[in-house]
mmCIF file of the N, C-alpha and C atoms, coordinates in Angstrom:
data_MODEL
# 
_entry.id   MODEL 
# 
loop_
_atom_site.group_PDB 
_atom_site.id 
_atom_site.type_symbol 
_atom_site.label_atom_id 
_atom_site.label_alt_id 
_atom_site.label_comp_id 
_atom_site.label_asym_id 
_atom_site.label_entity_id 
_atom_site.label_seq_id 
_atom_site.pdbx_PDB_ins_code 
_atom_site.Cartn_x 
_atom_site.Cartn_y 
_atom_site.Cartn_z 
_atom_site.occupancy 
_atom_site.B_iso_or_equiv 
_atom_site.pdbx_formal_charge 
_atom_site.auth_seq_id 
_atom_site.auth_comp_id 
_atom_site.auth_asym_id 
_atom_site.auth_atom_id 
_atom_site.pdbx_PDB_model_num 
ATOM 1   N N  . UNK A 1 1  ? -28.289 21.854 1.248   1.00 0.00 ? 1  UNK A N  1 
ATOM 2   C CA . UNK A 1 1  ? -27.678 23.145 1.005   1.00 0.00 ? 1  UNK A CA 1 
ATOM 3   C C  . UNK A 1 1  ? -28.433 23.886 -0.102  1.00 0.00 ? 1  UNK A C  1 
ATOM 4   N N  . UNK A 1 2  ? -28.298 23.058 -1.344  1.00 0.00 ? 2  UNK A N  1 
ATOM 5   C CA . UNK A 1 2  ? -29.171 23.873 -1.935  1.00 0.00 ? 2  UNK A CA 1 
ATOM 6   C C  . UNK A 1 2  ? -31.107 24.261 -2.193  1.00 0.00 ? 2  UNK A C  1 
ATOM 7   N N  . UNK A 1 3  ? -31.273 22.916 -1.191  1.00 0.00 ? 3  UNK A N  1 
ATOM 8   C CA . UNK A 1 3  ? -32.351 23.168 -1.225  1.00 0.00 ? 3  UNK A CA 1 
ATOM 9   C C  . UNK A 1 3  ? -32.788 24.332 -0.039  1.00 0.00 ? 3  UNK A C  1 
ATOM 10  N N  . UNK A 1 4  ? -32.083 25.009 0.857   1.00 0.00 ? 4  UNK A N  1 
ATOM 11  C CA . UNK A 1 4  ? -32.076 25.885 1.959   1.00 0.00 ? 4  UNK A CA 1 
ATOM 12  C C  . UNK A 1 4  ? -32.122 27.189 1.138   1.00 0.00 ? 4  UNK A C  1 
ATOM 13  N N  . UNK A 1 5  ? -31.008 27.057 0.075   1.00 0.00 ? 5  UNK A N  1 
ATOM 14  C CA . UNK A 1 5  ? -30.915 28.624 -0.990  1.00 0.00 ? 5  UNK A CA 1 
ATOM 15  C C  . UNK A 1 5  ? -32.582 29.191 -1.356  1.00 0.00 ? 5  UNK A C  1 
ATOM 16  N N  . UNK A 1 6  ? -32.975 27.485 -2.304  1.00 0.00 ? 6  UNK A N  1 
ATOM 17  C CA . UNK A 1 6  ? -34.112 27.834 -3.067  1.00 0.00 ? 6  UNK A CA 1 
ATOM 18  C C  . UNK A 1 6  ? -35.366 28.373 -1.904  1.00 0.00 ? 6  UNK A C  1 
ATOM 19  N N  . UNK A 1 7  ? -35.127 27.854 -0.774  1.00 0.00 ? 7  UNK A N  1 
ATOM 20  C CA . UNK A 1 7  ? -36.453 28.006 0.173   1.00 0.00 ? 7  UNK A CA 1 
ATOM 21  C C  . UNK A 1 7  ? -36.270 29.164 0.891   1.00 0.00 ? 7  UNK A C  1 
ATOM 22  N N  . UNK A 1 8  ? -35.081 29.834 1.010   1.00 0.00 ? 8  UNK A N  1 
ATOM 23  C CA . UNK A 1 8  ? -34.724 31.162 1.498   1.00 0.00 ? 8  UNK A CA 1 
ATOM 24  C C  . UNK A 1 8  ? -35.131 32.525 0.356   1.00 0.00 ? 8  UNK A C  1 
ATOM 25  N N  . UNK A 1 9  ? -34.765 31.796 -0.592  1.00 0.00 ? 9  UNK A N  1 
ATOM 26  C CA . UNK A 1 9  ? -35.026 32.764 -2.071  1.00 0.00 ? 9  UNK A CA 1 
ATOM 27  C C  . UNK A 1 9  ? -36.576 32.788 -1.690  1.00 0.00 ? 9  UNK A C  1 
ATOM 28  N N  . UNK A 1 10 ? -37.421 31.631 -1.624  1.00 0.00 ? 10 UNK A N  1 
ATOM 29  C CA . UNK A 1 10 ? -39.010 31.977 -1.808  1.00 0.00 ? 10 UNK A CA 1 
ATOM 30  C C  . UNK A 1 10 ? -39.481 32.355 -0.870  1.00 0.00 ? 10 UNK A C  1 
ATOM 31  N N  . UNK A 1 11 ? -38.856 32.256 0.504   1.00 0.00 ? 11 UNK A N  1 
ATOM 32  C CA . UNK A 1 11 ? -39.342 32.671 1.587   1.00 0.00 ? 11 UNK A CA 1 
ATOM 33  C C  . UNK A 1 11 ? -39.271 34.564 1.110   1.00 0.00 ? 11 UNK A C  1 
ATOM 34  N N  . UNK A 1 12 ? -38.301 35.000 0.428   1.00 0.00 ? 12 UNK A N  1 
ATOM 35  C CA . UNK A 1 12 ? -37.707 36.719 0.314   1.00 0.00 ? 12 UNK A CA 1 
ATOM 36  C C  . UNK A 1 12 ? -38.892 36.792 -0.679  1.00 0.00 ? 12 UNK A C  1 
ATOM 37  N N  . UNK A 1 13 ? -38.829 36.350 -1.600  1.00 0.00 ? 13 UNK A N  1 
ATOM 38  C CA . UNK A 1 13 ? -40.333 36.478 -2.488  1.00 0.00 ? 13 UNK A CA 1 
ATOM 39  C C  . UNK A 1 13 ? -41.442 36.541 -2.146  1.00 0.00 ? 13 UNK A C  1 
ATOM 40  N N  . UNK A 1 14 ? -42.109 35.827 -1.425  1.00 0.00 ? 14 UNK A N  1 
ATOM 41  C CA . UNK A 1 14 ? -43.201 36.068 -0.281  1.00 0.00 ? 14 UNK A CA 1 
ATOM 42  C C  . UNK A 1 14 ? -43.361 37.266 0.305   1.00 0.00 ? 14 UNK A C  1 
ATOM 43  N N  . UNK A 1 15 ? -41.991 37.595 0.896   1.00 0.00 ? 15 UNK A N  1 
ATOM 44  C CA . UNK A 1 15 ? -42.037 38.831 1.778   1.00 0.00 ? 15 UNK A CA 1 
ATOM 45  C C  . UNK A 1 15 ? -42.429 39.645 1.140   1.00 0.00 ? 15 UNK A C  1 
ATOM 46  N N  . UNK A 1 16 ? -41.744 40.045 -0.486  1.00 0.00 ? 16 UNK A N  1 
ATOM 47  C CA . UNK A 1 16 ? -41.758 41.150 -1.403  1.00 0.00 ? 16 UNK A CA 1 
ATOM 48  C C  . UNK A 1 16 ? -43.238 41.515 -1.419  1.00 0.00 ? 16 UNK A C  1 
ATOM 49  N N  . UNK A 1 17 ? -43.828 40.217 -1.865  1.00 0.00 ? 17 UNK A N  1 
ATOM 50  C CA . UNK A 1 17 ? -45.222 40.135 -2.728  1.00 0.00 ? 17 UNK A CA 1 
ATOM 51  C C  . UNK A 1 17 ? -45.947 40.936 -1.264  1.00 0.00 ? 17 UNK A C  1 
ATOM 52  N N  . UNK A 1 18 ? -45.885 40.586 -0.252  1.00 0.00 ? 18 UNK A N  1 
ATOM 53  C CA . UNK A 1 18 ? -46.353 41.075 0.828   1.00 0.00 ? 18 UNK A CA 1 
ATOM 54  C C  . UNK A 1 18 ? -46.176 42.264 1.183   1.00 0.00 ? 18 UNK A C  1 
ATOM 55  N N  . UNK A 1 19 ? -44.939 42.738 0.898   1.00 0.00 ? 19 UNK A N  1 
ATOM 56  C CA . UNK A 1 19 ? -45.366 44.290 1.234   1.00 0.00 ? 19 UNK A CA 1 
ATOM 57  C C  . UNK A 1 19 ? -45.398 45.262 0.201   1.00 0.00 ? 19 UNK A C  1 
ATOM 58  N N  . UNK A 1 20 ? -45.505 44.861 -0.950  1.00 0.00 ? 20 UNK A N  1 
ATOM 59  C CA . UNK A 1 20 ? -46.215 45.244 -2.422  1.00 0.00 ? 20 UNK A CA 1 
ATOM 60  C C  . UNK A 1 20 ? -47.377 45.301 -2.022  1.00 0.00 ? 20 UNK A C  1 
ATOM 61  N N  . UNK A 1 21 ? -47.912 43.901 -1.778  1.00 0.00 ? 21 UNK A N  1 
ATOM 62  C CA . UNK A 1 21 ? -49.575 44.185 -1.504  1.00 0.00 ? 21 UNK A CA 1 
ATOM 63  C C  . UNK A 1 21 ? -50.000 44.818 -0.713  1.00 0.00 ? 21 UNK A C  1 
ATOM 64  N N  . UNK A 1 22 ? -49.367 44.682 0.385   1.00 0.00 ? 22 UNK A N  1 
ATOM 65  C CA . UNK A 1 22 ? -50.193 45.108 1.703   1.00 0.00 ? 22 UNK A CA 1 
ATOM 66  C C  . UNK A 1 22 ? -50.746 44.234 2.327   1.00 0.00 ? 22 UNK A C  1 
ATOM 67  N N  . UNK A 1 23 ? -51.350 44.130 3.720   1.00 0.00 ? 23 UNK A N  1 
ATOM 68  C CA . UNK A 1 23 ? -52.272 43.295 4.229   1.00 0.00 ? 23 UNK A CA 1 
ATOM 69  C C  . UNK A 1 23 ? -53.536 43.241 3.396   1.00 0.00 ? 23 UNK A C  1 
ATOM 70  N N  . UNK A 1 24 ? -53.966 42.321 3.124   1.00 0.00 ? 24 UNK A N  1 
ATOM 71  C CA . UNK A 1 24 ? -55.302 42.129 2.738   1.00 0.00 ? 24 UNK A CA 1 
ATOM 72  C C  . UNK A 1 24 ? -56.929 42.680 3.364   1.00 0.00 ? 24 UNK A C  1 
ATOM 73  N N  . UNK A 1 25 ? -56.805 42.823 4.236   1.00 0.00 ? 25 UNK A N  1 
ATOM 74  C CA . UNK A 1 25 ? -57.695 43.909 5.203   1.00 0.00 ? 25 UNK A CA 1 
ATOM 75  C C  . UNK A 1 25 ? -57.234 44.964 4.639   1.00 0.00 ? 25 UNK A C  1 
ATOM 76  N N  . UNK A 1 26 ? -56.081 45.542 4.820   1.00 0.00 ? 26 UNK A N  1 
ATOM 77  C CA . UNK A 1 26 ? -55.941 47.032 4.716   1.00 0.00 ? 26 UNK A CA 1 
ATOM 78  C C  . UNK A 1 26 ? -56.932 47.500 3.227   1.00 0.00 ? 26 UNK A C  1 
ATOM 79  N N  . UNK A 1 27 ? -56.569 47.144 2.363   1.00 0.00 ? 27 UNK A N  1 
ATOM 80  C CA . UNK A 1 27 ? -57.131 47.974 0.916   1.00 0.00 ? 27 UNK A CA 1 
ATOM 81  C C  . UNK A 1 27 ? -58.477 46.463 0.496   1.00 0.00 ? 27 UNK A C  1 
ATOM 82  N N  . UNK A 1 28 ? -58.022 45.551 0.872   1.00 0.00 ? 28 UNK A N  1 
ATOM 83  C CA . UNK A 1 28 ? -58.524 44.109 0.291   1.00 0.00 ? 28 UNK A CA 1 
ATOM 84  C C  . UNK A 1 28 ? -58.710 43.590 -0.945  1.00 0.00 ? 28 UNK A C  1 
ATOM 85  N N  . UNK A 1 29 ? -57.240 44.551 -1.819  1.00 0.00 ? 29 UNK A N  1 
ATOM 86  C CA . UNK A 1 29 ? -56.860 44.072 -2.845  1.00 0.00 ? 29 UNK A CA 1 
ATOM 87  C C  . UNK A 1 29 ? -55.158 43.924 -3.094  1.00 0.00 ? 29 UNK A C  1 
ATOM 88  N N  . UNK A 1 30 ? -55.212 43.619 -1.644  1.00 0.00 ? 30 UNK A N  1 
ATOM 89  C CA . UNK A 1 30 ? -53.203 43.690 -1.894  1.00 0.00 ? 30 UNK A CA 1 
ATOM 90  C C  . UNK A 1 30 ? -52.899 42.757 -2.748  1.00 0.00 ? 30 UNK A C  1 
ATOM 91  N N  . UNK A 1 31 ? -53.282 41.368 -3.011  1.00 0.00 ? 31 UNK A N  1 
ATOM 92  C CA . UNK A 1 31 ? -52.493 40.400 -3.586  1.00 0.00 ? 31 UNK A CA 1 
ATOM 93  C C  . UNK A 1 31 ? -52.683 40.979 -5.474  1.00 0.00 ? 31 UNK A C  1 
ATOM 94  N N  . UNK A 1 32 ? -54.303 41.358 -5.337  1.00 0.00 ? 32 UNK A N  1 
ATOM 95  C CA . UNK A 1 32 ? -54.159 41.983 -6.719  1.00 0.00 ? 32 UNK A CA 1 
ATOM 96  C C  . UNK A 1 32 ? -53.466 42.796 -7.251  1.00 0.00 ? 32 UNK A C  1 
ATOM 97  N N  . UNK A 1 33 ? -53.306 43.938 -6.130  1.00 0.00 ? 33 UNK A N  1 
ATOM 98  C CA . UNK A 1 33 ? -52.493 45.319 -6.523  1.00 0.00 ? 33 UNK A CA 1 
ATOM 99  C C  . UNK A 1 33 ? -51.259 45.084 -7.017  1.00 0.00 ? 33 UNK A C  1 
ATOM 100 N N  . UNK A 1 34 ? -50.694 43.782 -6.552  1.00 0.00 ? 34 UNK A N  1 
ATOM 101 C CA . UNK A 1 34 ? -48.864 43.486 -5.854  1.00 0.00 ? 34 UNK A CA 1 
ATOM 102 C C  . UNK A 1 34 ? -49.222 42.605 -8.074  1.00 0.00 ? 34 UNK A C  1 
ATOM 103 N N  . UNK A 1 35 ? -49.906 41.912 -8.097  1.00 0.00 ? 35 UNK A N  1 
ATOM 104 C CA . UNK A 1 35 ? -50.054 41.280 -9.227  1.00 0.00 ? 35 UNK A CA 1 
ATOM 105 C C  . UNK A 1 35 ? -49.493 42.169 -10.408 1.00 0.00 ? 35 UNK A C  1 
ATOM 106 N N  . UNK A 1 36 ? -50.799 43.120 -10.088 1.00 0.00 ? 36 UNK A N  1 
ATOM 107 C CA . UNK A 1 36 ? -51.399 44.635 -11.409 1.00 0.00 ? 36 UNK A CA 1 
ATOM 108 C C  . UNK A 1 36 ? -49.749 45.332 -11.615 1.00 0.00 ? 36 UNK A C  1 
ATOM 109 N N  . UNK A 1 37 ? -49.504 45.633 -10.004 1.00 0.00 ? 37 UNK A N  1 
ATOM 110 C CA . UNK A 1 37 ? -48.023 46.363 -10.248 1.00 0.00 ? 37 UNK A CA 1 
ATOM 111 C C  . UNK A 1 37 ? -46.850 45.435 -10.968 1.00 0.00 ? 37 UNK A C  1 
ATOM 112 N N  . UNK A 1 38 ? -46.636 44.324 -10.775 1.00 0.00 ? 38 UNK A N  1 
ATOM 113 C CA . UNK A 1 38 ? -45.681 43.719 -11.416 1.00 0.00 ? 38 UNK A CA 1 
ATOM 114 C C  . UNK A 1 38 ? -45.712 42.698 -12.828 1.00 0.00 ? 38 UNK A C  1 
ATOM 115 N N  . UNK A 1 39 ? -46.974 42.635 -13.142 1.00 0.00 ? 39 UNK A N  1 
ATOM 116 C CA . UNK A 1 39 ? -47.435 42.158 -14.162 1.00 0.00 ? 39 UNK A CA 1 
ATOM 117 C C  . UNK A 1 39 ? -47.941 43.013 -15.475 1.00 0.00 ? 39 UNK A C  1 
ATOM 118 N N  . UNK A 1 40 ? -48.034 44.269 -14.951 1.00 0.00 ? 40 UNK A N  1 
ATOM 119 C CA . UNK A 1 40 ? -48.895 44.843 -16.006 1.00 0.00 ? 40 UNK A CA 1 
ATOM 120 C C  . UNK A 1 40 ? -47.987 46.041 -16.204 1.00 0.00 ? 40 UNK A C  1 
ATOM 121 N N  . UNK A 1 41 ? -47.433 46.374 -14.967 1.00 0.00 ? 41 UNK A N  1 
ATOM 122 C CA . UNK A 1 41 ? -46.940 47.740 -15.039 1.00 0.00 ? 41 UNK A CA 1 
ATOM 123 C C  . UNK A 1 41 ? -44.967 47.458 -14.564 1.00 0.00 ? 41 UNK A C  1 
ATOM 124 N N  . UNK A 1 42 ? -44.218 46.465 -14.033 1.00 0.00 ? 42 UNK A N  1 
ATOM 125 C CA . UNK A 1 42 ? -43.586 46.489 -14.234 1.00 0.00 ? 42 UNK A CA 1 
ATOM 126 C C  . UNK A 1 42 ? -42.762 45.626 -14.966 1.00 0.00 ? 42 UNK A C  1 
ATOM 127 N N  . UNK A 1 43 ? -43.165 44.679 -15.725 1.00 0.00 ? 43 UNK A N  1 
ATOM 128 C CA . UNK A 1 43 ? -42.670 43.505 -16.343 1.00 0.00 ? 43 UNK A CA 1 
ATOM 129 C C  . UNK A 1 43 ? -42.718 44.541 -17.876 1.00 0.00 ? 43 UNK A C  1 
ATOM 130 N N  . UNK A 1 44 ? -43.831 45.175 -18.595 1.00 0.00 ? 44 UNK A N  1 
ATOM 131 C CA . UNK A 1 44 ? -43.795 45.337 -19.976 1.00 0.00 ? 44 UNK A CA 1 
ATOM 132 C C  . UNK A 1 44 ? -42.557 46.596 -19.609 1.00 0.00 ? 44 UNK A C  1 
ATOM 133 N N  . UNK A 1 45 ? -42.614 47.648 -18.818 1.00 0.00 ? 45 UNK A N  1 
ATOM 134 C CA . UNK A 1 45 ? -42.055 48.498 -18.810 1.00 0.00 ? 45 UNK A CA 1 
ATOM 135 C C  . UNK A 1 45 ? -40.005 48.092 -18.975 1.00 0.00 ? 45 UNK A C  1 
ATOM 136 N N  . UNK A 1 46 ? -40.048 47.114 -17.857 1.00 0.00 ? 46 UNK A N  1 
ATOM 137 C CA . UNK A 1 46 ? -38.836 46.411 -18.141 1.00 0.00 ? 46 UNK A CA 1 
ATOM 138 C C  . UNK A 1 46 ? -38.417 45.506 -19.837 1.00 0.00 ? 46 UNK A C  1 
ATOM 139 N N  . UNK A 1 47 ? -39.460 45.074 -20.109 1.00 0.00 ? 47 UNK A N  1 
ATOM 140 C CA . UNK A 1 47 ? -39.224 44.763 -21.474 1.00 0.00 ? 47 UNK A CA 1 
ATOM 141 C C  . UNK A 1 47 ? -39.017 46.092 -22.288 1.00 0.00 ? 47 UNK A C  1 
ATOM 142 N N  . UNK A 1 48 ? -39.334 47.044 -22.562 1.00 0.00 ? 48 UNK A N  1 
ATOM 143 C CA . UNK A 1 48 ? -39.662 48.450 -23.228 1.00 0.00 ? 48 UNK A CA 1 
ATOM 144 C C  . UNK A 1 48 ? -38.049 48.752 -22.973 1.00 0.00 ? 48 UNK A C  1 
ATOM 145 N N  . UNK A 1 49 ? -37.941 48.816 -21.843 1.00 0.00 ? 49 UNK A N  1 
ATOM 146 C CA . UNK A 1 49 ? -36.546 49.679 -21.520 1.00 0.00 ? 49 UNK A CA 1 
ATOM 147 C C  . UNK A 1 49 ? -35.354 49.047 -21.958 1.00 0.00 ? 49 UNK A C  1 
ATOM 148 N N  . UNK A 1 50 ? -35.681 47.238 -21.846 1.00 0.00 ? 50 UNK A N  1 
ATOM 149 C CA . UNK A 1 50 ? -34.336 46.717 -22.560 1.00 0.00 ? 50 UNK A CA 1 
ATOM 150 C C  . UNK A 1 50 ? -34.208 46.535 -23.933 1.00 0.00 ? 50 UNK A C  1 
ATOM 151 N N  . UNK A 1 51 ? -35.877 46.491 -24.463 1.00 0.00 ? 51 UNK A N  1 
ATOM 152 C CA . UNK A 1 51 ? -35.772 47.157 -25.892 1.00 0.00 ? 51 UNK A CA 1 
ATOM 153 C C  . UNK A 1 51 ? -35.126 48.286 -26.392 1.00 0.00 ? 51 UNK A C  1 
ATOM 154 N N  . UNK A 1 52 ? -35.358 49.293 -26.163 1.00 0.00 ? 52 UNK A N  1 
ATOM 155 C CA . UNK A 1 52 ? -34.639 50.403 -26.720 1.00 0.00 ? 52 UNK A CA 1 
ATOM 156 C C  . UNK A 1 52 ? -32.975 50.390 -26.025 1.00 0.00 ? 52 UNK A C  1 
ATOM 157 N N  . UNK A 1 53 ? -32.709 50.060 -25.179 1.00 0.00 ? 53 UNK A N  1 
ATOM 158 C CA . UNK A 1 53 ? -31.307 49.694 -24.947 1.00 0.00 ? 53 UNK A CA 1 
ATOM 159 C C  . UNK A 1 53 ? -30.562 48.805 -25.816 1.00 0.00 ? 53 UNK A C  1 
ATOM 160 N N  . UNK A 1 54 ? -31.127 47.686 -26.039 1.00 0.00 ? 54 UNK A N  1 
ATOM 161 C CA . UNK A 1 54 ? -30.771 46.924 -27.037 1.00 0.00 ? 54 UNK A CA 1 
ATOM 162 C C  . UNK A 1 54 ? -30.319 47.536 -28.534 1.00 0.00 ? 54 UNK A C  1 
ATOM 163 N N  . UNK A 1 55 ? -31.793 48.488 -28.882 1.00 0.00 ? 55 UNK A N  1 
ATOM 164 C CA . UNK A 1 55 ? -31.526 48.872 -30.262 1.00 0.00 ? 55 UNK A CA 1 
ATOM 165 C C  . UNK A 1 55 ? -30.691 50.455 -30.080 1.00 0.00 ? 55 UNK A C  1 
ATOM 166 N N  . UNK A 1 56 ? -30.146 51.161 -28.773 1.00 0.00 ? 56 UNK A N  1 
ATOM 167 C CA . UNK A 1 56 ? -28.764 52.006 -28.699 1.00 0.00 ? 56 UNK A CA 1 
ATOM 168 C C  . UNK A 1 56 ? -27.964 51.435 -29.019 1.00 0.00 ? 56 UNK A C  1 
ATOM 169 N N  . UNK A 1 57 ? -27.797 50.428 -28.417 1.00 0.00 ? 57 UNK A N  1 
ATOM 170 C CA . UNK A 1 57 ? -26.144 49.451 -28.646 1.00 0.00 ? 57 UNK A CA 1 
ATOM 171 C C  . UNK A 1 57 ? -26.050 48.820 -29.816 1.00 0.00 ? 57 UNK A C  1 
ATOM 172 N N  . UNK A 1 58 ? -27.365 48.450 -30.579 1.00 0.00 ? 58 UNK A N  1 
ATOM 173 C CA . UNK A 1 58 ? -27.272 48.214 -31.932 1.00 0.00 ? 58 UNK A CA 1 
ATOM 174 C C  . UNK A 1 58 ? -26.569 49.569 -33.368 1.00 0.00 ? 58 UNK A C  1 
ATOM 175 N N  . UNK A 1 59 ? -27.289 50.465 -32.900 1.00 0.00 ? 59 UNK A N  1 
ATOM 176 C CA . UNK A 1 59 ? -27.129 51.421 -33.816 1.00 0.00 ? 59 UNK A CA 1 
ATOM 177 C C  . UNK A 1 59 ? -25.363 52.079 -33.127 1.00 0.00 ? 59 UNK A C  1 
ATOM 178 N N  . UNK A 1 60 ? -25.336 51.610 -32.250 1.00 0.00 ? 60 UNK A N  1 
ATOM 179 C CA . UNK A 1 60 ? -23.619 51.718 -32.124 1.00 0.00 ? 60 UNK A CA 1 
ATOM 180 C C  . UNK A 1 60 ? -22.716 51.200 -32.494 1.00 0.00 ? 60 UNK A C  1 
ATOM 181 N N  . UNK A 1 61 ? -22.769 49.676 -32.535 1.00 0.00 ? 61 UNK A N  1 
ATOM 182 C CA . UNK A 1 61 ? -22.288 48.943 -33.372 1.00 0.00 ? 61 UNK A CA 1 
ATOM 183 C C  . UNK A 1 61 ? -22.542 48.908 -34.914 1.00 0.00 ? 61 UNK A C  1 
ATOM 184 N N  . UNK A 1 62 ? -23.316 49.451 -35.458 1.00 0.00 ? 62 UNK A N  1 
ATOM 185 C CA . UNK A 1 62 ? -23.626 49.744 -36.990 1.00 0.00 ? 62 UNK A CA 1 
ATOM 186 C C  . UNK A 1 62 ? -22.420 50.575 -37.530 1.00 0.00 ? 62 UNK A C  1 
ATOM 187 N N  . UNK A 1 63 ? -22.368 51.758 -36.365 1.00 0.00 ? 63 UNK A N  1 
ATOM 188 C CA . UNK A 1 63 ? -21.532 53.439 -36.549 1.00 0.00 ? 63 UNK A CA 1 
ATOM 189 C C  . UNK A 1 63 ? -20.233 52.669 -36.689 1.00 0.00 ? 63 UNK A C  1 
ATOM 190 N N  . UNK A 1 64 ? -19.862 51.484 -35.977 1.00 0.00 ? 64 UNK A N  1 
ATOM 191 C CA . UNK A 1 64 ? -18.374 51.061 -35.636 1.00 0.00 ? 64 UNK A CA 1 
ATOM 192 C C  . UNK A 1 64 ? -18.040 50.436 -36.941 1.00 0.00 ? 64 UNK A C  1 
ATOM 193 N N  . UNK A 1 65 ? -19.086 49.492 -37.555 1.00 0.00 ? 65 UNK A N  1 
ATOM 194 C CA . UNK A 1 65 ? -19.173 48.563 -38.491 1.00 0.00 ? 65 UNK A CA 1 
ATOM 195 C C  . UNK A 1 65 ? -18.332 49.564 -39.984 1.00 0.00 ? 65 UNK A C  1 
ATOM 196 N N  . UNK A 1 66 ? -18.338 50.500 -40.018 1.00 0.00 ? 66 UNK A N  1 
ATOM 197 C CA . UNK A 1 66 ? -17.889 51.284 -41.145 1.00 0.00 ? 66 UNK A CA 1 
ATOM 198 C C  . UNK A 1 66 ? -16.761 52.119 -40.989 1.00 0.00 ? 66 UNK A C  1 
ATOM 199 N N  . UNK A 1 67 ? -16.270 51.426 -39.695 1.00 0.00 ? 67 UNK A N  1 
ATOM 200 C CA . UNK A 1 67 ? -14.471 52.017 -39.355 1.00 0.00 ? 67 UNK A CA 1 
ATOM 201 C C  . UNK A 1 67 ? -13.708 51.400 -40.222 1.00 0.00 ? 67 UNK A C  1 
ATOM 202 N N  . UNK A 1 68 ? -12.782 52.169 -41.416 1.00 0.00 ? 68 UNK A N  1 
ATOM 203 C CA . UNK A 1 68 ? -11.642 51.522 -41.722 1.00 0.00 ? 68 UNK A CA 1 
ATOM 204 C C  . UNK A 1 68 ? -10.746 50.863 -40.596 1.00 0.00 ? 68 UNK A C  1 
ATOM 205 N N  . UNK A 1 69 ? -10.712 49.810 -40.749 1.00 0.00 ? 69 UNK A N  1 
ATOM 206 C CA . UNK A 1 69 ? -9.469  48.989 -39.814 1.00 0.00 ? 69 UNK A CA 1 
ATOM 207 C C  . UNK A 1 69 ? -9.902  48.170 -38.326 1.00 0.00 ? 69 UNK A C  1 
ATOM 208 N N  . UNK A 1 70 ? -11.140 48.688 -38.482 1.00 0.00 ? 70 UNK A N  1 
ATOM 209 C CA . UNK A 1 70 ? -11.871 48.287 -37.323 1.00 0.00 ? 70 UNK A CA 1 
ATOM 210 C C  . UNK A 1 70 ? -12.574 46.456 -37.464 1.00 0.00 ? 70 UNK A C  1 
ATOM 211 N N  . UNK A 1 71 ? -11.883 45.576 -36.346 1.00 0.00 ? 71 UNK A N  1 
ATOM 212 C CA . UNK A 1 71 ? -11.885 44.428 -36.725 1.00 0.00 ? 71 UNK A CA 1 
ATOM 213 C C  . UNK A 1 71 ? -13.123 43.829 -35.743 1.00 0.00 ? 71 UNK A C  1 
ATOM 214 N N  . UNK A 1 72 ? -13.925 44.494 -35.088 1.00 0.00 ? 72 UNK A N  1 
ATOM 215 C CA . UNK A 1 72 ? -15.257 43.879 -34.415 1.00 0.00 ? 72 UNK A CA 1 
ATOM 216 C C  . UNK A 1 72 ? -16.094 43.964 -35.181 1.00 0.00 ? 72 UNK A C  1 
# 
């Protein structure tokens, strides 16, 4: 059972990477492109974005921190 999950999960991963890339004939840099796009350009960008999300919700909780009566 669960080994059907994990091999269904990588089988959908495969697919992704595949039509990120493209066929390899077509450009004959799909596996790179599919790499470049999710390594370079969407992994830091996702880090970036939960950075500054992080430090909104920080500086919100700061604003709260100086409520009289306020017990969080």
């Amino acid at each position: 059972m669960f080994e059907t999950i994990i091999t269904d999960f990588f089988m959908w991963c495969v697919y992704i990477l595949q039509v990120v890339g493209g066929s390899p004939g077509e450009y004959g840099f799909g596996y790179y492109l599919a790499n470049i796009f999710i390594f370079v350009i969407l992994q830091p960008a996702l880090i970036i974005l939960f950075f500054i999300l992080w430090r909104i919700e920080k500086r919100k909780n700061k604003k709260h921190e100086n409520i009289p009566g306020n017990r969080y």
